[in-house]
C-alpha positions in Angstrom: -38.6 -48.7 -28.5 -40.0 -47.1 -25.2 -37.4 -48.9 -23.1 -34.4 -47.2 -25.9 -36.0 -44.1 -25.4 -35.7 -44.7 -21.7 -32.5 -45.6 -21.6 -31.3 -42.8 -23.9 -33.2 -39.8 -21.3 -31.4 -41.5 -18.5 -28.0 -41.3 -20.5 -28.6 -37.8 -20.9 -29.4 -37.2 -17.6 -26.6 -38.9 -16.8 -24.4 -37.0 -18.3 -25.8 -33.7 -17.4 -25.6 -34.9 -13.7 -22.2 -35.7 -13.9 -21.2 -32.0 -15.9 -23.0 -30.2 -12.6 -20.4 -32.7 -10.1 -17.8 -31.5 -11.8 -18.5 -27.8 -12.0 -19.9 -28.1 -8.3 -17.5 -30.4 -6.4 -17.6 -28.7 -3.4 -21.7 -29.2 -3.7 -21.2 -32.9 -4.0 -18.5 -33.4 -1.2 -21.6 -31.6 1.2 -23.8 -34.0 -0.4 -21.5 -36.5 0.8 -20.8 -35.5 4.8 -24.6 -35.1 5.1 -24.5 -39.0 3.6 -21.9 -40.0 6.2 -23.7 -38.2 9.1 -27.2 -40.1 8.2 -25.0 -43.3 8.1 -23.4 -42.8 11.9 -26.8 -41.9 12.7 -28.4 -44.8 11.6 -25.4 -47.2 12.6 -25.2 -45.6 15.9 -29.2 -46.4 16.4 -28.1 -50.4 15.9 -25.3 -50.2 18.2 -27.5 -48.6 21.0 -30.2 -51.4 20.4 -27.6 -54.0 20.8 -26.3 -52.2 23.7 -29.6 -52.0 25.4 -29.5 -55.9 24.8 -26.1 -56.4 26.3 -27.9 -54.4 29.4 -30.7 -56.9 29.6 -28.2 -59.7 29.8 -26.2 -57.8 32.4 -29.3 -57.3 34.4 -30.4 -61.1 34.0 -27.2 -62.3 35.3 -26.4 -59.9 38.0 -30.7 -60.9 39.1 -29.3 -64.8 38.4 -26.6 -64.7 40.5 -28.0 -63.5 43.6 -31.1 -66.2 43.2 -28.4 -68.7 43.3 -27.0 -67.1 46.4 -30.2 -67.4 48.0 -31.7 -70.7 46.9 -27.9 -72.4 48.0 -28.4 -71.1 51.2 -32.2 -72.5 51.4 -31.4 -76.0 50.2 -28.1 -75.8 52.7 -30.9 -74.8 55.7 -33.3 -77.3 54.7 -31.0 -80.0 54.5 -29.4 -79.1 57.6 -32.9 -79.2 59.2 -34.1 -82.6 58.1 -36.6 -81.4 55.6 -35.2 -83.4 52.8 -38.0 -83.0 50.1 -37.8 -79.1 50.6 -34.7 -79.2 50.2 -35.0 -81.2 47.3 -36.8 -78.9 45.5 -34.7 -76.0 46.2 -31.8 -78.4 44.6 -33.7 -79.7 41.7 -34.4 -74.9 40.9 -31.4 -74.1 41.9 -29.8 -77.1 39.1 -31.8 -75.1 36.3 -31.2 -72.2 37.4 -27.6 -72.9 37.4 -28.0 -73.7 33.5 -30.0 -70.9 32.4 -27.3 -68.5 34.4 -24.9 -70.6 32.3 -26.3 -69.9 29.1 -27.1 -66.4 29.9 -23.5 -65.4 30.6 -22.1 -67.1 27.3 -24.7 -64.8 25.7 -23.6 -61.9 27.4 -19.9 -62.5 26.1 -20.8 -62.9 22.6 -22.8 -60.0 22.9 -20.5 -57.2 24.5 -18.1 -59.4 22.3 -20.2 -58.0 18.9 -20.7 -54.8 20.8 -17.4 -54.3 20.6 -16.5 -55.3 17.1 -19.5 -53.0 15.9 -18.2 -50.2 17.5 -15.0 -50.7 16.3 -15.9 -50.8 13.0 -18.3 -48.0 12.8 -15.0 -46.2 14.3 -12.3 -47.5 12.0 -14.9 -46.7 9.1 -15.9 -43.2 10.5 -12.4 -42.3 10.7 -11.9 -43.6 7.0 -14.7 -41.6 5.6 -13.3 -38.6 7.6 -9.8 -39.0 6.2 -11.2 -39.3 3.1 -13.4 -36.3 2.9 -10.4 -34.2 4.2 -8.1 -35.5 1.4 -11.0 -34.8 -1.2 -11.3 -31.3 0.8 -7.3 -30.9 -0.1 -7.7 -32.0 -3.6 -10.4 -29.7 -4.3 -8.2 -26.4 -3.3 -5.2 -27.7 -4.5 -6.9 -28.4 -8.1 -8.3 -24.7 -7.6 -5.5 -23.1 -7.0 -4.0 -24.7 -10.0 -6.5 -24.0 -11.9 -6.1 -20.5 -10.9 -2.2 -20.4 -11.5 -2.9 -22.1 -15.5 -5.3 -19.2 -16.1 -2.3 -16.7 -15.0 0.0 -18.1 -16.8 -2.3 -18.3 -19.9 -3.1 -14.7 -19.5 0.7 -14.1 -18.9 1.7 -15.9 -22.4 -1.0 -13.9 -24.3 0.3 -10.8 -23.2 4.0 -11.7 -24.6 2.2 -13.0 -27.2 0.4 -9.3 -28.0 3.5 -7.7 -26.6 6.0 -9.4 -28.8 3.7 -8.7 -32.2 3.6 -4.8 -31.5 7.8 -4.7 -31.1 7.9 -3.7 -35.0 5.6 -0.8 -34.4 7.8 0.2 -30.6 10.8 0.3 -33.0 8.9 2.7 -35.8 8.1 4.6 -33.0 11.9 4.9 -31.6 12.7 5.6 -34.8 10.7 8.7 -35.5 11.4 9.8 -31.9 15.2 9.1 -32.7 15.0 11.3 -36.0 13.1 13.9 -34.5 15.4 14.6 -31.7 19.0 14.3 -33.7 16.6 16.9 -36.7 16.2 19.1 -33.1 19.7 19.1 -32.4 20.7 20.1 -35.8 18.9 23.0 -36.5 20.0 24.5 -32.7 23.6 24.0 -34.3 23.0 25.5 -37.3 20.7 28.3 -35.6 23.8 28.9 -33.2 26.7 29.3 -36.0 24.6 31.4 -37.8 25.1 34.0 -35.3 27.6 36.9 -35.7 29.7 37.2 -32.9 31.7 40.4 -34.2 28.8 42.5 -33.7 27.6 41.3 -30.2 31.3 41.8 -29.3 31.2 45.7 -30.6 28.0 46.1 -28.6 29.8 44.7 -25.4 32.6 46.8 -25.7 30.4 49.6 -26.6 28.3 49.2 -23.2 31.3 48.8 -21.1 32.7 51.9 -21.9 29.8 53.6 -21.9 29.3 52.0 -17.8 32.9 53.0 -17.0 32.1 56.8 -18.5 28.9 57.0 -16.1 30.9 55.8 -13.4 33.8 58.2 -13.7 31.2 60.7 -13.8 29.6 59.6 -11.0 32.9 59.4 -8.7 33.8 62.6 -9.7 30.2 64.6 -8.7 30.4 62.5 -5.5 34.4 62.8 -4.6 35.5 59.3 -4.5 38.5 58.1 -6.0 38.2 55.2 -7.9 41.7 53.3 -6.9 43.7 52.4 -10.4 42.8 56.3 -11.3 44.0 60.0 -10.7 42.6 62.7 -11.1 44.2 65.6 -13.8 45.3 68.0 -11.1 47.1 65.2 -9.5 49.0 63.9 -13.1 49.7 67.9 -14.1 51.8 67.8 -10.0 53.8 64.8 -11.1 54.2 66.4 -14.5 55.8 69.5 -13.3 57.9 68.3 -10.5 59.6 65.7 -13.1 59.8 69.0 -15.2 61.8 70.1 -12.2 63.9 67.5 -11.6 64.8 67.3 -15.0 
């Protein structure tokens, strides 16, 4: 019973855990390079203690080979000198020397050998962790920004959508404007030809004659002759010298 319940709280958890990834995936991608930094760290803390073996080696060779220099020259001397059981024993150290410098450099290639492969690896798998947080990286704004563009075009097709079912009330509205206006029109015609044009025309007449009379009057107090006019002395001249002529 205790172990169901157990298993159903982890489930839960579970499932919670995996709701926050996906509404936080930039959280868990951090998550993630911190993971792959620890990782190099740790791997790069192996590779320097193999290193620091592949310098012991180095130094135990380099230290072997000039011990071999030297005890070859000592045997040579001493057998050169007649001291054959010196010499002897300078042989007999420099043989096993000889082996262990023998062994010693076989280990030394095997281990810059490994040395190498390790840091290859940790290289090739660095580089493939890299890539593959970059891609993620990419992913993770490309899914964004479509996520982005569906919510525009969602709110795009709900405003058709809200758009399109008002269009009967638009037309209504077109319609009363429409009436309203062509309603305008008419009454201004009917208002115009309801006007009486005879009288206005009287009143014109009227108001030009009584202009021309005031500006007769005015010519004649101020002695100007209006051109198209004569005065009445000047027609009673031509009157009697026609009288005359006749």
């Amino acid at each position: 019973m205790f172990k169901r319940i157990g298993n159903l709280i982890r489930g839960f958890f579970g499932l919670f855990v995996s709701g926050l990834e996906k509404q936080n995936p930039e959280a868990l991608l951090e998550v993630e390079k911190e993971n792959l930094r620890k990782q190099i760290s740790e791997y790069n803390k192996g590779l320097a203690r193999h290193a620091g073996l592949c310098e012991r080696l180095i130094s135990q060779v380099e230290k072997e080979s000039k011990q071999i220099k030297e005890l070859t020259a000592k045997a040579s001397a001493h057998l050169k000198a007649g001291n054959r059981k010196l010499a002897g024993e300078y042989a007999l150290r420099l043989q096993t020397l000889k082996e262990d410098h023998a062994s010693n450099v076989d280990q030394l290639e095997d281990a810059e050998k490994t040395y190498e492969e390790l840091k290859s690896a940790r290289d090739v798998a660095v580089t493939a962790a890299r890539d593959k947080i970059e891609s993620l990286k990419r992913d993770i704004d490309e899914t964004k920004i479509a996520k982005a563009t569906a919510e525009l075009n969602e709110m795009a097709a709900g405003m058709i959508n809200e758009i399109g079912g008002s269009g009967d009330t638009l037309n209504r509205l077109e319609g009363i404007v429409r009436e309203e206006r062509e309603e305008a029109k008419g009454r201004a015609r009917v208002a115009k030809d309801s006007i009486d044009t005879s009288d206005l025309d009287a009143m014109e007449a009227e108001r030009s004659a009584l202009e021309e009379l005031a500006l007769a009057e005015f010519a004649a107090e101020s002695g100007i002759v209006i051109e198209g006019e004569t005065s009445d002395s000047d027609e009673e001249a031509s009157a009697s010298e026609d009288g005359k002529t006749m």
